[in-house]
KEKEVO-778662 format. One record per residue (C-alpha): z, y, x; residue in three letters. Coordinates in nm, 4 decimals. Layout:
REM KEKEVO-778662
site pz = Z py = Y px = X res = ALA .
...
This chain:
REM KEKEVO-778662
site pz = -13.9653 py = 15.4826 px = -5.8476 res = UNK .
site pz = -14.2045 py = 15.5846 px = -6.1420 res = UNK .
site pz = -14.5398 py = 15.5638 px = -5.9673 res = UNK .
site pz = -14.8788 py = 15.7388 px = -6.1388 res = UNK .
site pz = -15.1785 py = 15.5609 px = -5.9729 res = UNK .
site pz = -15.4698 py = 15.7504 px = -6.0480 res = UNK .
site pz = -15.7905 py = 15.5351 px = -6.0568 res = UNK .
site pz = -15.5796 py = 15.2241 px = -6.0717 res = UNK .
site pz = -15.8577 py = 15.0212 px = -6.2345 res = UNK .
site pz = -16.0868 py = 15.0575 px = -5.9342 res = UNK .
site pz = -16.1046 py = 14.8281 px = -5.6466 res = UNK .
site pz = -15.7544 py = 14.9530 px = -5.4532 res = UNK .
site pz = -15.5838 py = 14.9334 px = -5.8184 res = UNK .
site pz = -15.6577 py = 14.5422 px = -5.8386 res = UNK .
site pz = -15.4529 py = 14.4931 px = -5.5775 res = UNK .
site pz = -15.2411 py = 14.8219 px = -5.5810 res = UNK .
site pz = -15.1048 py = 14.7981 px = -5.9061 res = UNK .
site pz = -14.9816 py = 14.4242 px = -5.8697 res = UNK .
site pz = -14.7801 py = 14.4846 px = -5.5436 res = UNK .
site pz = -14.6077 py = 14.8254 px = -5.6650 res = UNK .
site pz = -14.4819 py = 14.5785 px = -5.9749 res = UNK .
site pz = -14.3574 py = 14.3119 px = -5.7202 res = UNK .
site pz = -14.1766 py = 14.5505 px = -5.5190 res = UNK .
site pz = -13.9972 py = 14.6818 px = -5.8235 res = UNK .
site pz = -14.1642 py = 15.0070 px = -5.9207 res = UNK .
site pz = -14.2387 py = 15.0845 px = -6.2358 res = UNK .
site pz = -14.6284 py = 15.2111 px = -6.2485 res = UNK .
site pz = -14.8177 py = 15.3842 px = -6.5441 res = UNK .
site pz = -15.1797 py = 15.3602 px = -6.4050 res = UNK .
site pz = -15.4789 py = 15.5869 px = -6.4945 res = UNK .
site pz = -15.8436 py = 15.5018 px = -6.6199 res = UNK .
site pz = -16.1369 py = 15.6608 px = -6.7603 res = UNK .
site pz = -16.2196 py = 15.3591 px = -6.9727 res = UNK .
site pz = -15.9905 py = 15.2310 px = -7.2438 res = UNK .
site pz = -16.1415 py = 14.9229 px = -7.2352 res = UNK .
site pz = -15.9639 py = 14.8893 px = -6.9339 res = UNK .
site pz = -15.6295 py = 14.9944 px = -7.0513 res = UNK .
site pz = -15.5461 py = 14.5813 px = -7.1238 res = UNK .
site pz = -15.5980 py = 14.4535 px = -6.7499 res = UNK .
site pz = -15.3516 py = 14.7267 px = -6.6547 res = UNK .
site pz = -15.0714 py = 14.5780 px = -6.9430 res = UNK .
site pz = -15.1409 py = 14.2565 px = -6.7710 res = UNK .
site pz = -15.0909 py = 14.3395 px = -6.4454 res = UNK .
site pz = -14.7524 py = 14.5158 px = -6.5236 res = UNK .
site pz = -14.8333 py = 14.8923 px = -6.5813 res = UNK .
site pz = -14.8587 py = 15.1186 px = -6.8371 res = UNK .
site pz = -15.2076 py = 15.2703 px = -6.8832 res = UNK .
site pz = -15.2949 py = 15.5835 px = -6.9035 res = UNK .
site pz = -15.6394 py = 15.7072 px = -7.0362 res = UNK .
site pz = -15.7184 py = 16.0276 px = -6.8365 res = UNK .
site pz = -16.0051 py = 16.2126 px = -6.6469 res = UNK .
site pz = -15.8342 py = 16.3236 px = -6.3316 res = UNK .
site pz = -16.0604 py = 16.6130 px = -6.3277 res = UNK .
site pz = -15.9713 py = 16.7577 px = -6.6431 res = UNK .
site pz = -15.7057 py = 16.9872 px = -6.5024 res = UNK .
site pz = -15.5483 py = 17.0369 px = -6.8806 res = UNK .
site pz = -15.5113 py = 16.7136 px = -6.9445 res = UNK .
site pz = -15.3890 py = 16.6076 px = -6.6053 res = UNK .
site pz = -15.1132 py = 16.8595 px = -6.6507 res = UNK .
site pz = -15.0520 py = 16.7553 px = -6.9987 res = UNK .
site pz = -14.9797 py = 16.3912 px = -6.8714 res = UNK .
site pz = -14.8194 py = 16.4427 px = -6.5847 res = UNK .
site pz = -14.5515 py = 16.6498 px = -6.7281 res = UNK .
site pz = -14.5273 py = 16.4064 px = -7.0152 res = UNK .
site pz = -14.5194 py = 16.0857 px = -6.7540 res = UNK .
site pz = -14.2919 py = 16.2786 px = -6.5238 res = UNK .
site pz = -14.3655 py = 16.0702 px = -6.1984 res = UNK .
site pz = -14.1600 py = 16.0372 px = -5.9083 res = UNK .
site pz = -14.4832 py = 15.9694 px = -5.6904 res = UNK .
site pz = -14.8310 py = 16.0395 px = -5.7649 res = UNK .
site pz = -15.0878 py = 15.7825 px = -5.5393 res = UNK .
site pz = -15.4169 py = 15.9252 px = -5.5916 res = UNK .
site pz = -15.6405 py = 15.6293 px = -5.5514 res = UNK .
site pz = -15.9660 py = 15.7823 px = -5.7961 res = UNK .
site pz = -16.2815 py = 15.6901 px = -5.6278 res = UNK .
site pz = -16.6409 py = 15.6782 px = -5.8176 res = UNK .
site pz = -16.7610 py = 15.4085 px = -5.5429 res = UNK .
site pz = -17.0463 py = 15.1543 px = -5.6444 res = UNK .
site pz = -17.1026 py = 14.9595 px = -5.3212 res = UNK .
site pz = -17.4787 py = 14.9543 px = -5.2179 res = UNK .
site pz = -17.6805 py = 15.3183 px = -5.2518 res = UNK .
site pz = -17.9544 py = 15.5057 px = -5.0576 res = UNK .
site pz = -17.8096 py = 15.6295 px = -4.7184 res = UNK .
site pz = -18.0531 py = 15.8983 px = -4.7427 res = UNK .
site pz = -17.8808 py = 16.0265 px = -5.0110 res = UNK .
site pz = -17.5164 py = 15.9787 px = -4.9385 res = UNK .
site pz = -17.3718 py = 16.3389 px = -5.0456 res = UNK .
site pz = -17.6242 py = 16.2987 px = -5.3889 res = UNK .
site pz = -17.4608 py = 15.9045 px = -5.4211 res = UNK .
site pz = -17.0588 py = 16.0333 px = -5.3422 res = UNK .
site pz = -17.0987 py = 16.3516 px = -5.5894 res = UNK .
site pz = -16.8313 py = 16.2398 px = -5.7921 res = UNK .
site pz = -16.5946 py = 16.0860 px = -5.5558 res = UNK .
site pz = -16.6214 py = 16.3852 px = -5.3520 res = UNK .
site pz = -16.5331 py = 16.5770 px = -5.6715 res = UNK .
site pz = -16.2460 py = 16.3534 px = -5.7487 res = UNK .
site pz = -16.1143 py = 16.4322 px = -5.4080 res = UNK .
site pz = -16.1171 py = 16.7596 px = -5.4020 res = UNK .
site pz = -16.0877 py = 16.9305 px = -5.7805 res = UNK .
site pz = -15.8755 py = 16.5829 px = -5.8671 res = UNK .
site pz = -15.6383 py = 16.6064 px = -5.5851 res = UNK .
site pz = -15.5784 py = 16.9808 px = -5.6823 res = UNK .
site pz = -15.5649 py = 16.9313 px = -6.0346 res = UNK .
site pz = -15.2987 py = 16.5961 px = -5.9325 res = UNK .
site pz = -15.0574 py = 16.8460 px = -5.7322 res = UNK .
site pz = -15.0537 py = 17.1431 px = -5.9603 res = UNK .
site pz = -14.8766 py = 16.8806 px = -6.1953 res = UNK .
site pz = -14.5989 py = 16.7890 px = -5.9299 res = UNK .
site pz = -14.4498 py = 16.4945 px = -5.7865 res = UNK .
site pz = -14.1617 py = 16.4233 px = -5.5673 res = UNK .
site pz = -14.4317 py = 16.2059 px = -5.3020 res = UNK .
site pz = -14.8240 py = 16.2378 px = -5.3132 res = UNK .
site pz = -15.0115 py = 15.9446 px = -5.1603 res = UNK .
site pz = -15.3933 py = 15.9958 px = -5.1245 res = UNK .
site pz = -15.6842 py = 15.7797 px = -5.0511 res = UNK .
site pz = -15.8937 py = 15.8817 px = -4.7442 res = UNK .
site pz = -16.1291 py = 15.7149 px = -4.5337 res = UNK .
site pz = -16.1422 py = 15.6219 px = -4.1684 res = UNK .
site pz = -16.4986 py = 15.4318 px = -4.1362 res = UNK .
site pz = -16.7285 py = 15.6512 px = -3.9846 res = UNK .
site pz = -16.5876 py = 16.0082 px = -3.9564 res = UNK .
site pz = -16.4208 py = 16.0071 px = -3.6067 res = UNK .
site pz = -16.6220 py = 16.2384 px = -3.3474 res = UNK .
site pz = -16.8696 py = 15.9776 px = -3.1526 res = UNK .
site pz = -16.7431 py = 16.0654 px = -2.8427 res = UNK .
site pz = -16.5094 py = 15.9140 px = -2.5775 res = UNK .
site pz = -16.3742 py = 15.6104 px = -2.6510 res = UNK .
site pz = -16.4688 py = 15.3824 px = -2.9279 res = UNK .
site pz = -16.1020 py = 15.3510 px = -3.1026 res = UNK .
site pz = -15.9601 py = 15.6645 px = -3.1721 res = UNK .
site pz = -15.6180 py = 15.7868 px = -3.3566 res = UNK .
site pz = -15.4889 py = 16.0211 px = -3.6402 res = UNK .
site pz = -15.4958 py = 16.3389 px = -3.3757 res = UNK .
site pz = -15.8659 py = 16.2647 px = -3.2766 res = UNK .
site pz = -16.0902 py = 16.5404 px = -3.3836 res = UNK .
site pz = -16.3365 py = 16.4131 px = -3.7099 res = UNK .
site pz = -16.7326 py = 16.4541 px = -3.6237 res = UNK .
site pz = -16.8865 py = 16.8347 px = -3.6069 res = UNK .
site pz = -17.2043 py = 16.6436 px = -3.5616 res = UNK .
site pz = -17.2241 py = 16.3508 px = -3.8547 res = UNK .
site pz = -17.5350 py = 16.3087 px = -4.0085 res = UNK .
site pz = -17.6884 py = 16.5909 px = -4.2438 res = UNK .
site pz = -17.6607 py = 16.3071 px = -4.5604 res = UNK .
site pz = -17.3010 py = 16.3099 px = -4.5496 res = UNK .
site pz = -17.1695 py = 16.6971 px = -4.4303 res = UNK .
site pz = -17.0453 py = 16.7395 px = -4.7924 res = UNK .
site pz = -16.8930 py = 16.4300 px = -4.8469 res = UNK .
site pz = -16.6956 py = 16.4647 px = -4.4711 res = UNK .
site pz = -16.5941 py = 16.7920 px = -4.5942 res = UNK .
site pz = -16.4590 py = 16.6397 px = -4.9307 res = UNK .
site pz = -16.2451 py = 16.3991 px = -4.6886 res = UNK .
site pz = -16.1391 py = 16.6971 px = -4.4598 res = UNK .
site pz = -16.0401 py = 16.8926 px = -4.7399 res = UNK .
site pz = -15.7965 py = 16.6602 px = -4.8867 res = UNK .
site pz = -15.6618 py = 16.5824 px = -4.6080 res = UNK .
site pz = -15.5654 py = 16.9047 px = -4.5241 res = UNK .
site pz = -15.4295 py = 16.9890 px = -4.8784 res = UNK .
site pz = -15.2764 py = 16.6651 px = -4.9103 res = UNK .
site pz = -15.0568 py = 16.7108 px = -4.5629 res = UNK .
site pz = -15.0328 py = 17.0908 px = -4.6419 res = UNK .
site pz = -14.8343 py = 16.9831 px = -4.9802 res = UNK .
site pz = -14.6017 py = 16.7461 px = -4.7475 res = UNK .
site pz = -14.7829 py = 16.4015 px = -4.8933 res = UNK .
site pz = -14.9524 py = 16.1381 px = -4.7069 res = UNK .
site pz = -15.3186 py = 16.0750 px = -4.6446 res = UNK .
site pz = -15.4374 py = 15.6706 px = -4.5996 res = UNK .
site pz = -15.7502 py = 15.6495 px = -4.4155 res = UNK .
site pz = -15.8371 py = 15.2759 px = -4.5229 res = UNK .
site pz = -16.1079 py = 15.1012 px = -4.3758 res = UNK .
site pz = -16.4107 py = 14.9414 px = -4.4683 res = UNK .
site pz = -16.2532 py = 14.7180 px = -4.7734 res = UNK .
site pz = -16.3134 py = 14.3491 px = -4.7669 res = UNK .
site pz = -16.1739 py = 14.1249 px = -5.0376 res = UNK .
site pz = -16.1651 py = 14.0152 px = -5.3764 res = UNK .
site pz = -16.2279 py = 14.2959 px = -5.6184 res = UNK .
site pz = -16.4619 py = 14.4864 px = -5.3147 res = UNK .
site pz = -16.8038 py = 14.5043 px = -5.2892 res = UNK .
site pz = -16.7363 py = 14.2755 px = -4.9498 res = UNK .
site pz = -16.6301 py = 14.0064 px = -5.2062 res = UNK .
site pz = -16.8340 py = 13.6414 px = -5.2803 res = UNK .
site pz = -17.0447 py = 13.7862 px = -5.5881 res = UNK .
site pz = -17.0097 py = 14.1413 px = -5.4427 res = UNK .
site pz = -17.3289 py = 14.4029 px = -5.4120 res = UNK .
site pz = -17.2863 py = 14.4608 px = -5.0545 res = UNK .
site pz = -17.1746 py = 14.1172 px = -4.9899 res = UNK .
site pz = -17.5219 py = 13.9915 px = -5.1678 res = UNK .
site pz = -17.7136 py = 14.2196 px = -4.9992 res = UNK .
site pz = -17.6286 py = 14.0909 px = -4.6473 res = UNK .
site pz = -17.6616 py = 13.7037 px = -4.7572 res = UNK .
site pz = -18.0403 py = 13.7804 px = -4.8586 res = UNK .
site pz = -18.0397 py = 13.9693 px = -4.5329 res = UNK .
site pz = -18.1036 py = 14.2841 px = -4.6544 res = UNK .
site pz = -17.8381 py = 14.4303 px = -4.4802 res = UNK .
site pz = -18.0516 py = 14.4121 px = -4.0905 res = UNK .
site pz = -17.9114 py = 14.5175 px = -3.7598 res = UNK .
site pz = -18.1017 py = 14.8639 px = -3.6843 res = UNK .
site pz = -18.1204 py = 14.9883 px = -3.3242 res = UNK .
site pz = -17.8333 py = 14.8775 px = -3.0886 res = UNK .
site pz = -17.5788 py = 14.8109 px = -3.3478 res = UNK .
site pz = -17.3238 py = 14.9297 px = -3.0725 res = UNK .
site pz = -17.1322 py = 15.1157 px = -3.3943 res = UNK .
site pz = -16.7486 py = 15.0401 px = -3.4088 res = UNK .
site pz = -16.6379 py = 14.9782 px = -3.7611 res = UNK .
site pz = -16.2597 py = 14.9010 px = -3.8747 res = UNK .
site pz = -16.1986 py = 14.6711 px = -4.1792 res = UNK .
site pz = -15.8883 py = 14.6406 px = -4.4072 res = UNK .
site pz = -15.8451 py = 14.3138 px = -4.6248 res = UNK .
site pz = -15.7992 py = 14.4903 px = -4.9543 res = UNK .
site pz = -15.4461 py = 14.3175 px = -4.9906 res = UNK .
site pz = -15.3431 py = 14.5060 px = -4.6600 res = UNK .
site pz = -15.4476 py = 14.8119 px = -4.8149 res = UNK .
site pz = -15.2095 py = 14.7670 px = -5.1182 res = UNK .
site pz = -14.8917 py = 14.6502 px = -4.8533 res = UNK .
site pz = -14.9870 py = 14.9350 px = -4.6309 res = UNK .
site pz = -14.9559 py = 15.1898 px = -4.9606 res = UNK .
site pz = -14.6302 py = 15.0347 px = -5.0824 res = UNK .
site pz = -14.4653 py = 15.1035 px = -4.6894 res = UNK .
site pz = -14.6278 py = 15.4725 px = -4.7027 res = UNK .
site pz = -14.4879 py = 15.5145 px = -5.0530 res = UNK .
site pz = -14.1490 py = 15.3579 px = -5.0076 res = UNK .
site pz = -14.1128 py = 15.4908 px = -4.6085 res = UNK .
site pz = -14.3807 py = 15.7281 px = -4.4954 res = UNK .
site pz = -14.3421 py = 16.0533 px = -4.3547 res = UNK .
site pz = -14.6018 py = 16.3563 px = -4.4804 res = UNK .
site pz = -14.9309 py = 16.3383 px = -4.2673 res = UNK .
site pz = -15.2213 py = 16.0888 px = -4.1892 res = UNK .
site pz = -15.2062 py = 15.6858 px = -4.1170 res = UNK .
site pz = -15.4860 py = 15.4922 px = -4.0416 res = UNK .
site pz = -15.4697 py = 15.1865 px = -4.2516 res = UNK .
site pz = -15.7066 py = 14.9464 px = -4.0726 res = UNK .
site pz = -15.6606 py = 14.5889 px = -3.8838 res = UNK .
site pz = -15.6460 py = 14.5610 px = -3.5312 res = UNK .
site pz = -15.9589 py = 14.4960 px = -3.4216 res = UNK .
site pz = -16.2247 py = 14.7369 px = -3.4402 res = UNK .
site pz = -16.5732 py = 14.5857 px = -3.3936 res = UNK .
site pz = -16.9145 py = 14.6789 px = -3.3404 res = UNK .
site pz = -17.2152 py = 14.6184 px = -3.6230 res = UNK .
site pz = -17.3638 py = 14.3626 px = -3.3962 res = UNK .
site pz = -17.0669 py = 14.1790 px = -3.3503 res = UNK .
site pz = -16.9057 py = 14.1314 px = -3.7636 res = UNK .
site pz = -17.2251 py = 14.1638 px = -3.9219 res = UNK .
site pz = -17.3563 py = 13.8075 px = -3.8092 res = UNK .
site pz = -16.9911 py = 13.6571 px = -3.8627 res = UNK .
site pz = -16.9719 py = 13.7965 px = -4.2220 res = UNK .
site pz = -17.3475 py = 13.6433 px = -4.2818 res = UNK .
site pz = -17.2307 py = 13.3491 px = -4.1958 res = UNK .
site pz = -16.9366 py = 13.3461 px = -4.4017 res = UNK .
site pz = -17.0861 py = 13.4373 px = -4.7179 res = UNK .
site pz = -17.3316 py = 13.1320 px = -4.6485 res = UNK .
site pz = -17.6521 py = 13.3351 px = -4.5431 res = UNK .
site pz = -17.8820 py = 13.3528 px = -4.2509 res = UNK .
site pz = -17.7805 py = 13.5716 px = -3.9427 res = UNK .
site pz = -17.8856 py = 13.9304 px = -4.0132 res = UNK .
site pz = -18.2316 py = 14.0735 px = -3.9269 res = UNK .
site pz = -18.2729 py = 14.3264 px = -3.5998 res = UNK .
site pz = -18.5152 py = 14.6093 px = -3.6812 res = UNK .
site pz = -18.5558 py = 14.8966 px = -3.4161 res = UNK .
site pz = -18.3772 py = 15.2293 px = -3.4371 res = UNK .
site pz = -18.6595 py = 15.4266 px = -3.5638 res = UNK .
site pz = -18.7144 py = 15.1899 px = -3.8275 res = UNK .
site pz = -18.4117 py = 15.1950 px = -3.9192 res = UNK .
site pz = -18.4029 py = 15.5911 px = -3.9307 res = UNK .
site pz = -18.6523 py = 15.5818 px = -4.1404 res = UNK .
site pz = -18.4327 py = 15.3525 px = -4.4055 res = UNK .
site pz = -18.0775 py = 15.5085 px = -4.3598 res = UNK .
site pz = -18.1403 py = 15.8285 px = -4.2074 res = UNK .
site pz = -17.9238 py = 15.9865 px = -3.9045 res = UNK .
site pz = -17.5999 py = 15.9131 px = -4.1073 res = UNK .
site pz = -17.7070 py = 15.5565 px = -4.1457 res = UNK .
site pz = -17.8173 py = 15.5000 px = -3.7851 res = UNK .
site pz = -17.5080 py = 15.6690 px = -3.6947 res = UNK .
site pz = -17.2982 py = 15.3850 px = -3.8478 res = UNK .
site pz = -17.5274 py = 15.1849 px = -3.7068 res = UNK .
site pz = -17.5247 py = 15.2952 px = -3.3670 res = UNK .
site pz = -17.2456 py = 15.5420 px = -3.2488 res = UNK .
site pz = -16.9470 py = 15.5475 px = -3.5026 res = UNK .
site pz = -16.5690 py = 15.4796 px = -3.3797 res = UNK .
site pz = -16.3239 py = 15.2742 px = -3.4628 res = UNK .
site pz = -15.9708 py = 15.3551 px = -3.5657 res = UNK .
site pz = -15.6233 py = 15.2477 px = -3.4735 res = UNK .
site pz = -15.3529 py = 15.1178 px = -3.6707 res = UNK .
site pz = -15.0626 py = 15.1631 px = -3.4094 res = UNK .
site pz = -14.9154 py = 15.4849 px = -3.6267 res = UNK .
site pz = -14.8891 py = 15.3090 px = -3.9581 res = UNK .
site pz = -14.7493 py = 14.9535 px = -3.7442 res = UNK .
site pz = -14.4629 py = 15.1714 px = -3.6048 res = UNK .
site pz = -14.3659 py = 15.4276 px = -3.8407 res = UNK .
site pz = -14.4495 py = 15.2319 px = -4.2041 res = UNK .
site pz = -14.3411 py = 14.9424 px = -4.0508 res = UNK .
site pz = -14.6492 py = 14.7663 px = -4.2110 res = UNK .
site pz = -14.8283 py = 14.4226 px = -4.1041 res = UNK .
site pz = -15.1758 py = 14.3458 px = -4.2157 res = UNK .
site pz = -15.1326 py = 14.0026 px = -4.3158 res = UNK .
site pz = -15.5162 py = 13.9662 px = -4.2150 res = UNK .
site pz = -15.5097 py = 14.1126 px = -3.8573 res = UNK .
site pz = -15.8426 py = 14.0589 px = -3.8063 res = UNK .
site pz = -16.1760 py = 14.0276 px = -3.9775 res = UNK .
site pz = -16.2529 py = 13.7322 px = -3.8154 res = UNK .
site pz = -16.0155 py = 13.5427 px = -3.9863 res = UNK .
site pz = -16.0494 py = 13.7411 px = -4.2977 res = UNK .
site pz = -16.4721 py = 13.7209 px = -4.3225 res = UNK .
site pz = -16.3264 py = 13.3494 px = -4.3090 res = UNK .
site pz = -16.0707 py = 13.3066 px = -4.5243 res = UNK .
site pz = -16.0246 py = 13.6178 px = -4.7465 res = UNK .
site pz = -16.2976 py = 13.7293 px = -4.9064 res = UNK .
site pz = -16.2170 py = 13.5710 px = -5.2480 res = UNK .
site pz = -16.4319 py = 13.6812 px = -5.5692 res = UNK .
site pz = -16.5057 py = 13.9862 px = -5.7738 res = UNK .
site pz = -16.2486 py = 14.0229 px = -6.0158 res = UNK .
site pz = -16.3557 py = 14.0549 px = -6.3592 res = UNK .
């Protein structure tokens, strides 16, 4: 197919844009910078210099491109922020999700593959994994009740226009904040990164490399609706956090109490912290057909974190 990858110079794209090549597609990728536009050429693709949420222009290239697939991948994600201020910190991503992914239709494709997130916005109630028909949280944390409705709202616009929604995980791996050299990763080897309150909160990680496999099998194979892309072991804070300490070569994490904590991160943070769910992968294993090649973080925090690409 001819595949449009919108934001393919972002942290997905590094490993996106490489595997669509491999598996015979041929990809014209998007980016806001054209100082980007030569990474793309050497990965295989043809860039494209376009703001998604310039609806004129996204017609204008679209028509001109004339995609078979669109995989909407745009994200304005810089790691580390202020919990507090999670809405104020995802403005533009959430903008990119919504007016992008309406601006991305109205120009047409055959398929429509979006990025969505499965991390933390699964209601925190009964158990701690949870699937693609679990209700999302009518409770999460005041800091993030715009971005969550950002998420909802492609989601259901997305699967209204018969495409497919990807709720990744937490990304780990080179090109990711979670990489050696990486914000986030930095931040928890000078252990600023502490355990607040219980850390009883069940995160799900995805090896970026999965998350490119596990977009090429939606792409190629996927009915319309929602997959969890995630590996099969959801874990809680107090559990990974030490593990990935020690695998970036710092000390074991700080504990601080909960209302410390609060005080920090707010309720969204102490949320994560404390009551979010996990997610399962079974729907994407048995109708993409897709193995994560890292099934688990252990082995991942391990093995696969690799470096941030330049």
């Amino acid at each position: 197919m001819k595949v449009l990858v919108a934001g393919a110079t972002g942290a997905v794209g590094g490993a996106l844009v490489p595997a669509l090549v491999r598996a015979g597609h041929e990809v014209v990728g998007t980016t806001r910078s054209p100082a980007k536009g030569e990474r793309l050429r050497a990965a295989g693709a043809e860039p494209l210099v376009l703001d998604i949420l310039d609806a004129r222009a996204t017609a204008e290239a679209v028509t001109r491109v004339a995609p078979d697939a669109i995989v909407h991948q745009a994200t304005a994600l810089t790691g580390t922020g202020n919990l507090k201020k999670f809405d104020q910190e995802f403005a533009l991503t959430n903008r990119l999700r919504t007016e992008g992914t309406d601006n991305l239709l109205a120009a047409g494709a055959t398929r429509f593959i979006a990025q969505s997130y499965a991390g933390w916005p699964y209601a925190r109630e009964g158990g701690p994994v949870k699937d693609e028909d679990d209700p999302l949280d009518p409770h999460v944390g005041k800091e993030a009740r715009q971005t969550l409705a950002a998420i909802e709202r492609l989601e259901s616009t997305v699967a209204g226009a018969g495409g497919l929604a990807l709720r990744y995980g937490a990304f780990y791996g080179p090109g990711t904040s979670l990489a050696q050299g990486g914000n986030v990763a930095d931040a928890i080897r000078g252990r600023k990164f502490p355990i607040a309150g219980s850390g009883a909160g069940i995160w799900s990680f995805t090896h970026i490399d999965d998350v490119a496999t596990a977009t090429v099998a939606a792409l190629e194979r996927g009915d319309a609706g929602i997959y969890n892309v995630v590996d099969d072991e959801p874990a809680p804070v107090s559990e990974w956090l030490p593990e990935l300490a020690a695998a970036l070569g710092g000390k074991p994490p700080r504990h601080v109490p909960a209302w410390l904590g609060r005080l920090f991160v707010g309720e969204h943070g102490m949320n994560m912290m404390e009551s979010t769910r996990g997610a399962s992968n079974a729907k994407a294993k048995r109708e993409l057909g897709w193995q994560p090649a890292w099934p688990t973080w252990r082995d991942g925090f391990r093995r696969g974190l690799g470096e941030v690409r330049g």
